[in-house]
C-alpha positions, 0 to 999 in steps of 0.5 A: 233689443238692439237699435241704434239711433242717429242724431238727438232724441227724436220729437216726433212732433217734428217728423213730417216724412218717414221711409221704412226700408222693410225686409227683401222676402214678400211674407217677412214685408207681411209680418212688417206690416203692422208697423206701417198702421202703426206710425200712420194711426200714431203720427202726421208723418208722411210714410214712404216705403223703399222698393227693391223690384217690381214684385214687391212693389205689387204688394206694398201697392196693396197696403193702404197705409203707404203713401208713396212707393221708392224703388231703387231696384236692387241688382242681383248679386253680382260685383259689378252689379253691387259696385254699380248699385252702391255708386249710382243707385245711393247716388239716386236714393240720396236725391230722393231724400234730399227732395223729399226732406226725410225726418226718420228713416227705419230699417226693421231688419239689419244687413250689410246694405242697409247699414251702408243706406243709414250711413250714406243717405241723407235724413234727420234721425235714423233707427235700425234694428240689428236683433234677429228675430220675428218680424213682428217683435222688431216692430214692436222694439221700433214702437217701443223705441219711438214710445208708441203703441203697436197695433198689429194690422196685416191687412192688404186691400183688394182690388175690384177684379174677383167675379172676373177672376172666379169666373175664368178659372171656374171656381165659386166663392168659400167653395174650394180649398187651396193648397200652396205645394212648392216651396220657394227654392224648389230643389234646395229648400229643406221647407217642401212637403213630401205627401201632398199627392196623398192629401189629394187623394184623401180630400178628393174621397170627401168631394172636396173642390181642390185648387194647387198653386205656385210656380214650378218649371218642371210641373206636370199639369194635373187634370183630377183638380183645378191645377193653377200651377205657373197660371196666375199672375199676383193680382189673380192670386190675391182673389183664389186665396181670398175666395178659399174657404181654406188654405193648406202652405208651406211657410211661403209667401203664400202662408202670409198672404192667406191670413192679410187677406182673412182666409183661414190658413194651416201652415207645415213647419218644420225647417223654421219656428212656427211662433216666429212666423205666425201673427203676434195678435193670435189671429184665430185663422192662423193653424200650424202643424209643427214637429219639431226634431233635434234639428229643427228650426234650422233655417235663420236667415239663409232659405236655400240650405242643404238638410242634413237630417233627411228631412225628417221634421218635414216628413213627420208631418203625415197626410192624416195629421193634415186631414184631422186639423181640416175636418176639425177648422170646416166642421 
């Protein structure tokens, strides 16, 4: 375990405001969260959570555990952009913490930026944890750290929209299997899985209801199944994953959110280690489909990377191994 403390050994009786700087991705925030129930369960503090988009606020709005919400918009990465972010926008964080009186500040993943913050904004004590490795196991090193117990809650509150949402897109509740089809990069994304269109067809002859999800400019609508590609905005996502009786994803966002929201979920896994993406308390809705190849996991921190093997651990994944393990779950 590498952290690094700023000030005295910290007395946590003494901390009343917390701000936790979480990771940029939405499913790597998921995997985080059990340090959020974890400190409020544990402590009297105050937690706030930083924002980098409106995205992610969406999402960290959902997590009961958080009291309060600090965006400070991230720029996307361009000189200018940056110079202009690491002048005003630390300029604007620092304000924020004056005011607010932060005791503890905790970064749960390391990079550049996030020293700079440690380095710069004013607060009591500091942690950052420089180990890269599953999300879940860098909360537990914070826990461990502050002598407190981990307690891994992934769980996200929904809002009161699901009869509206069900009803507009004609679905009825545990009555249809999701699939997520499109990976985060599209073109550049070694995680896409080359079969779904044969999936389809299989779970089409066992009268299955089908609903495809994600976002993709160049998608050709389908009409045979319930085709949401590019229709849903988050909130409506929330209640189609919810209501499945089961989903099928890539290791996407969408992957986390199934198992926060407890819907059963298969994730294909091939550029990344399924045991550094899958819950930590051995959640029983959580199934993966993992074949490894002399290459595989070769994605770290960087998603958008070129395969240099043909994206074999991908495409030994067949169609039947994914129908075998949906029969065996819905049985």
């Amino acid at each position: 375990m590498k952290i690094i403390e700023y000030g005295e050994k910290i007395g946590l009786e003494e901390i009343k405001n917390i701000v936790i700087e979480f990771p940029f991705g939405l499913g790597d925030k998921i995997m985080s969260f059990p340090l959020l129930f974890s400190l409020k369960k544990q402590t009297k503090a105050k937690i706030y959570v930083l924002s980098p988009n409106t995205t992610s606020t969406k999402l960290l709005s959902l997590n009961p555990y958080i009291d309060e919400i600090i965006e400070y918009k991230l720029p996307k990465f361009k000189y200018k952009n940056v110079i202009k972010f690491l002048i005003f926008g630390l300029l604007k964080l620092r304000k924020i913490f004056k005011e607010k009186k932060i005791d503890l500040f905790i970064c749960t993943h390391y990079n550049i930026l996030r020293k700079i913050m440690l380095k710069t904004l004013p607060y009591k004590y500091g942690i950052i944890n420089y180990a890269n490795k599953h999300k879940g196991l860098q909360v537990k090193d914070i826990m461990d750290f502050l002598g407190l117990k981990t307690y891994y809650d992934h769980s996200i509150k929904m809002q009161d929209n699901k009869k509206e949402v069900l009803k507009k897109y004609k679905l009825k509740e545990k009555n249809y299997i999701v699939l997520d089809i499109y990976p985060q990069h599209l073109e550049k994304d070694p995680r896409r899985w080359y079969y779904f269109d044969e999936l389809i067809e299989e779970l089409k002859k066992n009268k299955e209801n089908i609903v495809i999800i994600g976002l993709n400019k160049k998608h050709k609508e389908r009409t045979d199944i319930i085709d949401l590609i590019n229709k849903t905005g988050f909130e409506e996502l929330l209640v189609i994953i919810n209501s499945a009786k089961l989903v099928i994803s890539l290791d996407t966002f969408n992957f986390h959110l199934s198992y926060s929201l407890n819907t059963p979920v298969i994730g294909l896994f091939g550029p990344t280690n399924p045991d550094e993406r899958i819950p930590l308390n051995n959640n029983s809705i959580v199934y993966t489909i993992y074949k490894k190849t002399e290459c595989s996991p070769c994605i770290i921190n960087k998603v958008d990377i070129k395969c240099k093997n043909n994206y074999k651990c991908m495409k030994n994944i067949k169609p039947n191994d994914v129908k075998i393990l949906i029969e065996k779950i819905l049985k």
